[in-house]
mmCIF file as gemmi writes it, N, C-alpha and C atoms, coordinates in Angstrom:
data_model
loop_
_atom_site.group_PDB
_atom_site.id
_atom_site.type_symbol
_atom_site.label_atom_id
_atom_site.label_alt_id
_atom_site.label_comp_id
_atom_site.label_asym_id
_atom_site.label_entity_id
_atom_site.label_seq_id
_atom_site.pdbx_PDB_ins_code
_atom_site.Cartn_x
_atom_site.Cartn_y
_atom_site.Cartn_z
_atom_site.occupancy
_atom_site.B_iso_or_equiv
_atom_site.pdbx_formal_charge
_atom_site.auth_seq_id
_atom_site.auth_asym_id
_atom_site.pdbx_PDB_model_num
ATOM 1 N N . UNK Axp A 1 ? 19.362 13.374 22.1 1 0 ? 1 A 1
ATOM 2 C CA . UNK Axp A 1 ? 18.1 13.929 21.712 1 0 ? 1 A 1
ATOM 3 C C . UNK Axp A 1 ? 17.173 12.787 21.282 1 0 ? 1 A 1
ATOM 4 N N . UNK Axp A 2 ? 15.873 13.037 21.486 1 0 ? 2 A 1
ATOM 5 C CA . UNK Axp A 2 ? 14.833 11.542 21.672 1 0 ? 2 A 1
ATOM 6 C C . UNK Axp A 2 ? 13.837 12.263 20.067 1 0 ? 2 A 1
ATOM 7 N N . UNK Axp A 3 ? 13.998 11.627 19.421 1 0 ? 3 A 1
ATOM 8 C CA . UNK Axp A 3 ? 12.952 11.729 17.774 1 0 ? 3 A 1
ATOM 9 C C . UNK Axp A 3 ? 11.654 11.558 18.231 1 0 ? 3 A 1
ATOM 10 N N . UNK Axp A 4 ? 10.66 12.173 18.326 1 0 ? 4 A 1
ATOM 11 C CA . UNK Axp A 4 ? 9.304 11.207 18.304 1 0 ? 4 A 1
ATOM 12 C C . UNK Axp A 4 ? 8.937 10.806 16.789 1 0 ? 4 A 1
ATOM 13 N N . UNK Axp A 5 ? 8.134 9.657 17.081 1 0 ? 5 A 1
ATOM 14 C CA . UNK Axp A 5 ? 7.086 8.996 15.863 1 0 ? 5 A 1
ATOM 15 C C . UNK Axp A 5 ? 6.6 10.233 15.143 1 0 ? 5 A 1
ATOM 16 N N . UNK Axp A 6 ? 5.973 10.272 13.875 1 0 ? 6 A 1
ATOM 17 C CA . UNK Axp A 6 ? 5.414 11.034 13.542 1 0 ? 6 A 1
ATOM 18 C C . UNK Axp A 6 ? 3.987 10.771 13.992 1 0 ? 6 A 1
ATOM 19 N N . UNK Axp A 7 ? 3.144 11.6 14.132 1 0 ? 7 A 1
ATOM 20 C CA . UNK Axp A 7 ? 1.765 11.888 14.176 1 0 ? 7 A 1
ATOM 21 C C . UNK Axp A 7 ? 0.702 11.584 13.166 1 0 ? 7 A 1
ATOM 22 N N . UNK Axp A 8 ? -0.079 10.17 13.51 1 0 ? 8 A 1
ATOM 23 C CA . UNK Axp A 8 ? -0.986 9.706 12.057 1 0 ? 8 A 1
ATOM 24 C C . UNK Axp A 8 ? -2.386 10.356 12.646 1 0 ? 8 A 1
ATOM 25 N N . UNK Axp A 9 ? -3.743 10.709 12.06 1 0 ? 9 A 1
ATOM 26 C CA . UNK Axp A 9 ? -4.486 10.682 12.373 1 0 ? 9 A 1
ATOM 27 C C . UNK Axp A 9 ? -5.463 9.536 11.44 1 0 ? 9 A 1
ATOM 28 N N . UNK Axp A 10 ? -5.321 8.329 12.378 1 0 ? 10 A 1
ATOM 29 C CA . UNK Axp A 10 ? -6.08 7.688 12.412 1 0 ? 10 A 1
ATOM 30 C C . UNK Axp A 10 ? -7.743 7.377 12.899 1 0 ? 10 A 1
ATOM 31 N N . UNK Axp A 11 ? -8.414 6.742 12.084 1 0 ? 11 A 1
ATOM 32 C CA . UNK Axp A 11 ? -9.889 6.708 11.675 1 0 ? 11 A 1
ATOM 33 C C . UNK Axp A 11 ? -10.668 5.388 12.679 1 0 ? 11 A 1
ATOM 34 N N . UNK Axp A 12 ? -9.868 4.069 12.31 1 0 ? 12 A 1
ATOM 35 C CA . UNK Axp A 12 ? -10.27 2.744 12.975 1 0 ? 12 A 1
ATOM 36 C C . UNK Axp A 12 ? -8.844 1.914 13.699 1 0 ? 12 A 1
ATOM 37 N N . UNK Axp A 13 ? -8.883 1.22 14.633 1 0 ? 13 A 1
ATOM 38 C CA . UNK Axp A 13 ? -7.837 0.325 14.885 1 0 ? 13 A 1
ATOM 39 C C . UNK Axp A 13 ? -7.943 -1.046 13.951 1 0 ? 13 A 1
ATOM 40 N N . UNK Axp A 14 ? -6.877 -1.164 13.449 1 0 ? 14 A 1
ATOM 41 C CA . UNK Axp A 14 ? -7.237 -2.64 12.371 1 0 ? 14 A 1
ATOM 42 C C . UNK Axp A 14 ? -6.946 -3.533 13.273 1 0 ? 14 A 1
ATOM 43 N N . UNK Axp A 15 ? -7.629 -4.784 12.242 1 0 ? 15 A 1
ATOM 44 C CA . UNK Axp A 15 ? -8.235 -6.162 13.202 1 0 ? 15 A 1
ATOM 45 C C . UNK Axp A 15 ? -6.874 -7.046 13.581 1 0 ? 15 A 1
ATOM 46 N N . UNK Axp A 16 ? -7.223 -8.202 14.51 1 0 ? 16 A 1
ATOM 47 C CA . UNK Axp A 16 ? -6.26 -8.848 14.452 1 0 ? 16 A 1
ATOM 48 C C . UNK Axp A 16 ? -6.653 -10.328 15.185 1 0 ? 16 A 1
ATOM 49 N N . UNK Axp A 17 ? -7.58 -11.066 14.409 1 0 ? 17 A 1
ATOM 50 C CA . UNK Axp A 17 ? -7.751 -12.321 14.661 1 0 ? 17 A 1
ATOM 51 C C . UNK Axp A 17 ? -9.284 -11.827 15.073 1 0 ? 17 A 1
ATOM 52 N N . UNK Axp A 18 ? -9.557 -10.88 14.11 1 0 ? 18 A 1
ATOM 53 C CA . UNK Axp A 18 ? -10.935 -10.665 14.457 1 0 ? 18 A 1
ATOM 54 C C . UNK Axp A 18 ? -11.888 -9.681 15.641 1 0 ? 18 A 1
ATOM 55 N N . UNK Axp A 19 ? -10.379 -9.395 16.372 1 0 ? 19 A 1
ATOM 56 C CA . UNK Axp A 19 ? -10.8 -8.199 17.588 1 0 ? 19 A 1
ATOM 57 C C . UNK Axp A 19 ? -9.776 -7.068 16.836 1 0 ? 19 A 1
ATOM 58 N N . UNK Axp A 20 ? -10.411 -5.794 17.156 1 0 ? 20 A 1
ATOM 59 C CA . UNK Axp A 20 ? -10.4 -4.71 16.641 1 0 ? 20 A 1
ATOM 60 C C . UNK Axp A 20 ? -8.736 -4.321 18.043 1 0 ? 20 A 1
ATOM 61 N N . UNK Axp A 21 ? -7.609 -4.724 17.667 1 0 ? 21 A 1
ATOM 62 C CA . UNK Axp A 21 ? -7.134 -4.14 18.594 1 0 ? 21 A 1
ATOM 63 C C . UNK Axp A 21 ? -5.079 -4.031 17.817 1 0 ? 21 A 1
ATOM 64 N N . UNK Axp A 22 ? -5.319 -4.248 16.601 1 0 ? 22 A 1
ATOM 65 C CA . UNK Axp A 22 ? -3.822 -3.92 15.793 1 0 ? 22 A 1
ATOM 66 C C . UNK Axp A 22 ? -3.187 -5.017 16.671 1 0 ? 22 A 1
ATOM 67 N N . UNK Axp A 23 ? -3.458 -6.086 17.222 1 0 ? 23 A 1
ATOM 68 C CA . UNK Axp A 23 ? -2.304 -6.697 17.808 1 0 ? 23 A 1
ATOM 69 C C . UNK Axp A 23 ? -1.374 -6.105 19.415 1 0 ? 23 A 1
ATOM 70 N N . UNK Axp A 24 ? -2.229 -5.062 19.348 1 0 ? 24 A 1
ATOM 71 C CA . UNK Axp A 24 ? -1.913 -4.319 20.515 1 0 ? 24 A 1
ATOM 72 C C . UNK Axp A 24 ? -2.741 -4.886 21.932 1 0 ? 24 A 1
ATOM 73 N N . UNK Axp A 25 ? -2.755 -5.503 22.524 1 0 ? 25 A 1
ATOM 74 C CA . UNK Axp A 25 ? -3.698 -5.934 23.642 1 0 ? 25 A 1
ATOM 75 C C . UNK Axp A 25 ? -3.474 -5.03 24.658 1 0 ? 25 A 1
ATOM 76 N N . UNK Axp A 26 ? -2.379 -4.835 25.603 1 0 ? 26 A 1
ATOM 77 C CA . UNK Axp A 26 ? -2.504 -3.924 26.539 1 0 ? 26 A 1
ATOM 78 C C . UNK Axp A 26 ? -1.337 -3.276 26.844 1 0 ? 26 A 1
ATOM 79 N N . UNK Axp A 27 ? -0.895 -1.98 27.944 1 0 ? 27 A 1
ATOM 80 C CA . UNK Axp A 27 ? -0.247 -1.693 28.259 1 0 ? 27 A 1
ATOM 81 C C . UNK Axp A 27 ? -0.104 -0.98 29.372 1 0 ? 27 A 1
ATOM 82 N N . UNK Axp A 28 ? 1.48 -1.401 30.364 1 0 ? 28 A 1
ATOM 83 C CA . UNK Axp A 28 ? 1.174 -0.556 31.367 1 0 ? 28 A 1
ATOM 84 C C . UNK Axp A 28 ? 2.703 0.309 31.88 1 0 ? 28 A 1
ATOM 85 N N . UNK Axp A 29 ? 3.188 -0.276 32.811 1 0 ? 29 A 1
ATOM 86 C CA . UNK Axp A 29 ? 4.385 0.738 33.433 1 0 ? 29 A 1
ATOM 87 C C . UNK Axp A 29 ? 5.288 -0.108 32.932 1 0 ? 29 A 1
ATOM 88 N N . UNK Axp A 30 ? 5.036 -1.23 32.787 1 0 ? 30 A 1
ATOM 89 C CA . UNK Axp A 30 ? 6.633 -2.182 32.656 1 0 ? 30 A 1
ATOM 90 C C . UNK Axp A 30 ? 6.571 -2.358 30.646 1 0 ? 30 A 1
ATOM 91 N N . UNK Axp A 31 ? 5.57 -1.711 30.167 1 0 ? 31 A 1
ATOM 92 C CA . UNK Axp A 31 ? 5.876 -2.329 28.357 1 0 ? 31 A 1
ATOM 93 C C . UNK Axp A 31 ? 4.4 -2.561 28.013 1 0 ? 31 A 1
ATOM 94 N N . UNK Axp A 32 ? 4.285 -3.2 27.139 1 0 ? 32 A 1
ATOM 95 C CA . UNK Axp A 32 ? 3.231 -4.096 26.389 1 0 ? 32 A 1
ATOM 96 C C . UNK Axp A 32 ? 2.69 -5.621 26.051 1 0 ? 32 A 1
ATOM 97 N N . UNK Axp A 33 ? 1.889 -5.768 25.96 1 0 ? 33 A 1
ATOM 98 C CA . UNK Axp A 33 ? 1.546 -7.24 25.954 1 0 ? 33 A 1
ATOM 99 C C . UNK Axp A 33 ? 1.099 -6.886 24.303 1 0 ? 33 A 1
ATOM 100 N N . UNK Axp A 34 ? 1.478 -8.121 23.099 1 0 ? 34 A 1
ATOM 101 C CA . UNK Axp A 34 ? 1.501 -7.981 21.888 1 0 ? 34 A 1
ATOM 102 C C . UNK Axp A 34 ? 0.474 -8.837 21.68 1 0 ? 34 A 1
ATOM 103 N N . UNK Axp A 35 ? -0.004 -9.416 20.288 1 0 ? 35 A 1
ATOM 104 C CA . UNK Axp A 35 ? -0.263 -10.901 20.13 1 0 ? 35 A 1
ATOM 105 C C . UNK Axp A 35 ? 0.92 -11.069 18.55 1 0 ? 35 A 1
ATOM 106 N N . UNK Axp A 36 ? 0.746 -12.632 18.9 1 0 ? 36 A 1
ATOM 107 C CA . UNK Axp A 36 ? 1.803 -13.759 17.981 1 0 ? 36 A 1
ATOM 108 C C . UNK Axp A 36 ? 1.639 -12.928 17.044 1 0 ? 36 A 1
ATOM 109 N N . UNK Axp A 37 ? 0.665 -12.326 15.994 1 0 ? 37 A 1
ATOM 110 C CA . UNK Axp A 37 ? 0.091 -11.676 14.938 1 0 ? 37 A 1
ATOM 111 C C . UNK Axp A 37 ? 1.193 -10.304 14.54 1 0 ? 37 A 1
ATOM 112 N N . UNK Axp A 38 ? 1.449 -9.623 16.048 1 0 ? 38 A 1
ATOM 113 C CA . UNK Axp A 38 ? 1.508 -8.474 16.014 1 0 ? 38 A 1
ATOM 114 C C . UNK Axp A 38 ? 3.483 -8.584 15.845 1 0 ? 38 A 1
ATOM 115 N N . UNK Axp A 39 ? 3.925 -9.855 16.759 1 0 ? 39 A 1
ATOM 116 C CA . UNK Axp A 39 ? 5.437 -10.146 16.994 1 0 ? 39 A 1
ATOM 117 C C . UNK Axp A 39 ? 5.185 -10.594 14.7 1 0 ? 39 A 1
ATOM 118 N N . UNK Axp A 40 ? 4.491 -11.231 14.815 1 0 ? 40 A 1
ATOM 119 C CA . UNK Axp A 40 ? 4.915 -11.526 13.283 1 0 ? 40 A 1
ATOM 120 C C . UNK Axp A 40 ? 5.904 -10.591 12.05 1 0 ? 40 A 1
ATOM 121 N N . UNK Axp A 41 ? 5.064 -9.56 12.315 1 0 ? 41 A 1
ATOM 122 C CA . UNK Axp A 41 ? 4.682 -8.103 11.531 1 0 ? 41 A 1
ATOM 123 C C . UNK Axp A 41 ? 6.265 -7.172 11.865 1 0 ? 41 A 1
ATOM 124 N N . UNK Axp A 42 ? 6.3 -7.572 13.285 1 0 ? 42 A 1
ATOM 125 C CA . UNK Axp A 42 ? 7.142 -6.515 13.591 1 0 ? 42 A 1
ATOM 126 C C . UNK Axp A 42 ? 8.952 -7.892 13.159 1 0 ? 42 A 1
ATOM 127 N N . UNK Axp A 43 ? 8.87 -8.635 13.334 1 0 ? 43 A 1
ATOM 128 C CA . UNK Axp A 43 ? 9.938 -9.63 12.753 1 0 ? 43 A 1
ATOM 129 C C . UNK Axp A 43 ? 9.931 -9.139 11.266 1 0 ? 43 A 1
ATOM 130 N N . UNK Axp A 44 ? 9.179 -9.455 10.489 1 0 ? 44 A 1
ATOM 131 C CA . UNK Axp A 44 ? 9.319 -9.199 9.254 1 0 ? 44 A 1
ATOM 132 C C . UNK Axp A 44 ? 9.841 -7.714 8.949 1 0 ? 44 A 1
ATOM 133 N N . UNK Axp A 45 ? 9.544 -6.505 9.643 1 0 ? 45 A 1
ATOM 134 C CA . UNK Axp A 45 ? 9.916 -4.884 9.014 1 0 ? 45 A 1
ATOM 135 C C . UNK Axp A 45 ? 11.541 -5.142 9.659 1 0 ? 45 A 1
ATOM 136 N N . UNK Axp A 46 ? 11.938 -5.809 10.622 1 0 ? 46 A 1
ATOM 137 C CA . UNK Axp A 46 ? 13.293 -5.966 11.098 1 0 ? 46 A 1
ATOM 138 C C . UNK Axp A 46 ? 14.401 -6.295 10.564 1 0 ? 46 A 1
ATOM 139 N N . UNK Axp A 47 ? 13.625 -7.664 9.229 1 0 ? 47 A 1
ATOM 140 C CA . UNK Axp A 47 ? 14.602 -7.971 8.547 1 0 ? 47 A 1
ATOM 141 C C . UNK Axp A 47 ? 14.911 -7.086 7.659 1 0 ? 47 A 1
ATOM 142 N N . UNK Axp A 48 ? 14.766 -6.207 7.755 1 0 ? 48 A 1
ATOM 143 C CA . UNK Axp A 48 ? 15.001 -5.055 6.227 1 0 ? 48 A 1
ATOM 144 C C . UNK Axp A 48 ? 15.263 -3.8 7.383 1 0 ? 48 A 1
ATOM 145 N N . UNK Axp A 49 ? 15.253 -3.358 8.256 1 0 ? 49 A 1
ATOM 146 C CA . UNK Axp A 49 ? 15.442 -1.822 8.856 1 0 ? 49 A 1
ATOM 147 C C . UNK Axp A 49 ? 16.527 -2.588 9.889 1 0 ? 49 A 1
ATOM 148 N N . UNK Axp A 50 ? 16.331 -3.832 10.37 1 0 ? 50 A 1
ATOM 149 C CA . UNK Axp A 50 ? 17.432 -4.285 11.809 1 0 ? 50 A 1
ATOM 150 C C . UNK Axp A 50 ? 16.642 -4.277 13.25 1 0 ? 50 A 1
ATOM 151 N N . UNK Axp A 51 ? 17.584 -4.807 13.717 1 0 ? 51 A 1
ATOM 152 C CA . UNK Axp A 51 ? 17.328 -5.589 14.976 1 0 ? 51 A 1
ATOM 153 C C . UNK Axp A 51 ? 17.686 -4.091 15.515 1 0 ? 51 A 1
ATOM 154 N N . UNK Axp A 52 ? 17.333 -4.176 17.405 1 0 ? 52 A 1
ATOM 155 C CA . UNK Axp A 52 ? 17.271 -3.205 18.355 1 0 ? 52 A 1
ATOM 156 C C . UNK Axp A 52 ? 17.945 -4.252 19.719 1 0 ? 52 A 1
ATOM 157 N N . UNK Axp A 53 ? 18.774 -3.869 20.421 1 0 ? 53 A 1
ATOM 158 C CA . UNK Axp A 53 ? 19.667 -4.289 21.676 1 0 ? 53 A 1
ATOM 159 C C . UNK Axp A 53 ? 18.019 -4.674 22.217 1 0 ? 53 A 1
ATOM 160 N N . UNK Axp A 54 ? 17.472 -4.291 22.636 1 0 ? 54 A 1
ATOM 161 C CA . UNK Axp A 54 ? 15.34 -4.201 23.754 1 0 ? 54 A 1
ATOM 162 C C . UNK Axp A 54 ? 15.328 -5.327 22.694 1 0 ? 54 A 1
ATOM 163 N N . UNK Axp A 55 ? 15.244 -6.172 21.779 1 0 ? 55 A 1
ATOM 164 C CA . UNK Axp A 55 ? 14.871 -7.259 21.397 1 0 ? 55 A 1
ATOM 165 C C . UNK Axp A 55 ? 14.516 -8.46 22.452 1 0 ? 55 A 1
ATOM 166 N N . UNK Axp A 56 ? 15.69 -8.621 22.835 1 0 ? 56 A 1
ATOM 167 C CA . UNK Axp A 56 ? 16.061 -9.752 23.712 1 0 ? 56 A 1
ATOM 168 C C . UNK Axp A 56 ? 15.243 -9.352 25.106 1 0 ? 56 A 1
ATOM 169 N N . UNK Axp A 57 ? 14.769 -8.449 25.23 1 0 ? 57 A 1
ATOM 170 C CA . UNK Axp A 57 ? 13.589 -8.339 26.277 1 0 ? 57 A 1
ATOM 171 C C . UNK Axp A 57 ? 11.728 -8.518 26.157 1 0 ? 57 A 1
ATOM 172 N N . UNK Axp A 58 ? 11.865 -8.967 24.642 1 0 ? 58 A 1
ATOM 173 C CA . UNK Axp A 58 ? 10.771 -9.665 24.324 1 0 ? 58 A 1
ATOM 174 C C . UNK Axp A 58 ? 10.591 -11.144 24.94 1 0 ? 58 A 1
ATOM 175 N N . UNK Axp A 59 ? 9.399 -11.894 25.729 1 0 ? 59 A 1
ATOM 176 C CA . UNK Axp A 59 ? 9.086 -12.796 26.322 1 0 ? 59 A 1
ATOM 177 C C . UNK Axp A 59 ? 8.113 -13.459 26.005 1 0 ? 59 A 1
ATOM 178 N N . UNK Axp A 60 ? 7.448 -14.432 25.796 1 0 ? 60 A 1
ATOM 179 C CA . UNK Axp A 60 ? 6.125 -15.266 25.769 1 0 ? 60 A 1
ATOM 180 C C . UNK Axp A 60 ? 5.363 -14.949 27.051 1 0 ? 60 A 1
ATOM 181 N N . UNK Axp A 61 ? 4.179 -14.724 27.207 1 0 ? 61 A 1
ATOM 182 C CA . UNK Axp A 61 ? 3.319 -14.531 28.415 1 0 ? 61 A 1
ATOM 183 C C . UNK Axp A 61 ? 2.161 -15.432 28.153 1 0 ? 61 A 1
ATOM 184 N N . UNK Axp A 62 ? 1.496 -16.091 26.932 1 0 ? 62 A 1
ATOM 185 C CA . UNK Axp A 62 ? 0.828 -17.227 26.758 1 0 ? 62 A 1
ATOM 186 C C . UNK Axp A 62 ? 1.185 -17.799 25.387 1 0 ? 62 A 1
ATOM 187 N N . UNK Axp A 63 ? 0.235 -18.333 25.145 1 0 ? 63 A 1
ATOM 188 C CA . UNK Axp A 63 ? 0.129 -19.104 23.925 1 0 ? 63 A 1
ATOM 189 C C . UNK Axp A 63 ? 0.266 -18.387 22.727 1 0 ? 63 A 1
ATOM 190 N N . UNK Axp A 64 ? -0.329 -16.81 22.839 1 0 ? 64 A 1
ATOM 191 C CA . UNK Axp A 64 ? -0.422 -16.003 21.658 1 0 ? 64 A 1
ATOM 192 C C . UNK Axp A 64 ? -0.384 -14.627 22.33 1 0 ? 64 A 1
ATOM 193 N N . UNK Axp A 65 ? 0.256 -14.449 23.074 1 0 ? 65 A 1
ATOM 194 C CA . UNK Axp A 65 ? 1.049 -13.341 23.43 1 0 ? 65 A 1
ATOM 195 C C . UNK Axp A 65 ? 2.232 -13.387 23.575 1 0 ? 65 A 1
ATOM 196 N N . UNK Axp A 66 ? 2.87 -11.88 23.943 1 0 ? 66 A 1
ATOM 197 C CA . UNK Axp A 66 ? 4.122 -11.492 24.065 1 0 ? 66 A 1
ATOM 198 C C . UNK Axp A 66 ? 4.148 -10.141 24.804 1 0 ? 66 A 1
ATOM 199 N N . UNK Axp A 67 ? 5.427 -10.556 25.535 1 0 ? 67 A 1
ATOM 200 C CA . UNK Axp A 67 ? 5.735 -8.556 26.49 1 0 ? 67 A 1
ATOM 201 C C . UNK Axp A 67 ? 7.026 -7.989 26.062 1 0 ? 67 A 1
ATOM 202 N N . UNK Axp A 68 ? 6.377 -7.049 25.251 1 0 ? 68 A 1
ATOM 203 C CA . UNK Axp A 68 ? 7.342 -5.908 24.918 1 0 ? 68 A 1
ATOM 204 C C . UNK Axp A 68 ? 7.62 -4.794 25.613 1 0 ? 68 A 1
ATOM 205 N N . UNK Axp A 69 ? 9.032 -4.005 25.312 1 0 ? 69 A 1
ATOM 206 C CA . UNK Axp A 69 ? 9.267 -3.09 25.972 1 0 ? 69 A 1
ATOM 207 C C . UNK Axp A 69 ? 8.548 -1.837 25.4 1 0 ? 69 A 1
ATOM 208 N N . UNK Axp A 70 ? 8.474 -0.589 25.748 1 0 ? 70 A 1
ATOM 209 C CA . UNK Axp A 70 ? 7.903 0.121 24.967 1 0 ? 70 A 1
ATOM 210 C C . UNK Axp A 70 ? 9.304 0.968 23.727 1 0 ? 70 A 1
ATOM 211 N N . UNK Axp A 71 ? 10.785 0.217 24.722 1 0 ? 71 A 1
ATOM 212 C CA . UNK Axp A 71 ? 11.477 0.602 23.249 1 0 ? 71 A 1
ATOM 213 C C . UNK Axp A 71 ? 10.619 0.27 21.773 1 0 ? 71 A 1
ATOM 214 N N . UNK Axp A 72 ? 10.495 -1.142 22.076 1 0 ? 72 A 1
ATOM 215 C CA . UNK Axp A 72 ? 10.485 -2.557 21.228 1 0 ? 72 A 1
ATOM 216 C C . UNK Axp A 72 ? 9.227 -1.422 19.98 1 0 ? 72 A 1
ATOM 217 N N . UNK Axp A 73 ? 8.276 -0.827 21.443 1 0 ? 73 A 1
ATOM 218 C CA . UNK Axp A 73 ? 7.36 -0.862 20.657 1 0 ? 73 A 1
ATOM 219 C C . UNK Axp A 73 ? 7.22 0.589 19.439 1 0 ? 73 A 1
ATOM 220 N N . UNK Axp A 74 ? 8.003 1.71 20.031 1 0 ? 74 A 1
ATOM 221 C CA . UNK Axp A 74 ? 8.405 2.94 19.193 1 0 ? 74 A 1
ATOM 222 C C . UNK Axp A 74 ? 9.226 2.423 17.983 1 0 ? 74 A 1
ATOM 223 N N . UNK Axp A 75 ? 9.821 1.285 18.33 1 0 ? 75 A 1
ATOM 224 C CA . UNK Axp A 75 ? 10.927 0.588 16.756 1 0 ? 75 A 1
ATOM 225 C C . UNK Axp A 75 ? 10.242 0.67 16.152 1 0 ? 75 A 1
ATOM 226 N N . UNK Axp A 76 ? 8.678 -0.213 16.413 1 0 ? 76 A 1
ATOM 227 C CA . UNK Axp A 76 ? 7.895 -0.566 15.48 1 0 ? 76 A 1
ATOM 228 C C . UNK Axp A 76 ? 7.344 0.422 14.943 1 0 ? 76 A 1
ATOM 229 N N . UNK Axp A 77 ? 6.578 1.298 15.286 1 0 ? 77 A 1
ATOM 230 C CA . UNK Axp A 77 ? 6.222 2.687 14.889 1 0 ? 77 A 1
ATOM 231 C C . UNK Axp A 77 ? 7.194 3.374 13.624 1 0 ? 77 A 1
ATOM 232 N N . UNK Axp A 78 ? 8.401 3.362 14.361 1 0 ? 78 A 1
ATOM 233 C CA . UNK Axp A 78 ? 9.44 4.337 13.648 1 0 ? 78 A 1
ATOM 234 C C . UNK Axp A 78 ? 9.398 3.123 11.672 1 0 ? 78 A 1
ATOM 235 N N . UNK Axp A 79 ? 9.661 1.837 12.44 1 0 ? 79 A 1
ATOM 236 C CA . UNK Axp A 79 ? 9.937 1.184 11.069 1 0 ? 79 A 1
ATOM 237 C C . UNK Axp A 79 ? 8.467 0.913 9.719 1 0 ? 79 A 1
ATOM 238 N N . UNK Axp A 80 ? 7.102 1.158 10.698 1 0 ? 80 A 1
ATOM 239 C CA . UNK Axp A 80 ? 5.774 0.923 10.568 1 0 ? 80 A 1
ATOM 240 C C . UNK Axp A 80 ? 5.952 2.831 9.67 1 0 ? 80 A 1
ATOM 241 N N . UNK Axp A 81 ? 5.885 3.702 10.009 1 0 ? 81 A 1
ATOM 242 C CA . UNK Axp A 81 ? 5.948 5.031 9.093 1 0 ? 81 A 1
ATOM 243 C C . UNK Axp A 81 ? 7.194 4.378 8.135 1 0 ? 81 A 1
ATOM 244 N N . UNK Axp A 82 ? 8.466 4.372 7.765 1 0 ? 82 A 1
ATOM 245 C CA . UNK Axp A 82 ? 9.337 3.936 7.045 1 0 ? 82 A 1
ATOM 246 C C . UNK Axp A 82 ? 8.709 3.213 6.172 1 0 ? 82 A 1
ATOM 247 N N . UNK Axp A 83 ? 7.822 1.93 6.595 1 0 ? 83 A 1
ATOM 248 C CA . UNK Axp A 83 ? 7.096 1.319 5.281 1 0 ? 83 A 1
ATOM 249 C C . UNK Axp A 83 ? 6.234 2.135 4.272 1 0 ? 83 A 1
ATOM 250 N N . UNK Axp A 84 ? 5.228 3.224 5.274 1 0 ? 84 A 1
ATOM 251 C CA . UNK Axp A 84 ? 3.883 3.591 5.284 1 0 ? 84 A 1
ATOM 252 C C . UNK Axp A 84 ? 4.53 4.726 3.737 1 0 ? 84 A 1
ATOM 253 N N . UNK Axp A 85 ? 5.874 4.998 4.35 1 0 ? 85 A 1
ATOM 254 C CA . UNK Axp A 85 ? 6.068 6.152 3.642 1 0 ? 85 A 1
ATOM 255 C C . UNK Axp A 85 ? 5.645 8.074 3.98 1 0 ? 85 A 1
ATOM 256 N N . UNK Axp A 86 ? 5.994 9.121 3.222 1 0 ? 86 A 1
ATOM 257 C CA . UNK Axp A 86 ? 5.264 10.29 3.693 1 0 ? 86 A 1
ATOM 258 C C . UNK Axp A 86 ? 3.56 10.28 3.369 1 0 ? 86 A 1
């Protein structure tokens, strides 16, 4: 059985080096493209909730990006509410 995220209703996307985009840059059939900012954030909630097997399918694509899976990227979600709290 597959959990979904819970449901935020959100207002603005927060910044991330000054563009309005959470660190989220894009996405398509194969995952996500992150920025360095966004891999930061999601390293840090890991050391306290754990690592995911889809880790090791995280890649560099430039200088300040990264391609995630969209496992990679529901972890973050799931561990991102866990911080946020109810």
């Amino acid at each position: 059985m597959t959990v979904a995220p819970r449901h935020y209703e959100h207002h603005a996307i927060a910044f991330d080096e000054n563009v309005q985009n959470a660190g989220l840059i894009d996405c398509d059939h194969n995952g996500c493209t992150v920025t360095s900012n966004w891999l930061d954030h999601y390293k840090k909630m890991e050391a306290t909730a754990g690592t995911i097997a889809a880790d090791a399918n995280i890649w560099q694509v430039s200088a300040d990006a990264f391609h995630i899976s969209y496992e990679v990227k529901i972890h973050f979600e799931t561990m991102l509410d866990a911080e946020n709290g109810p």
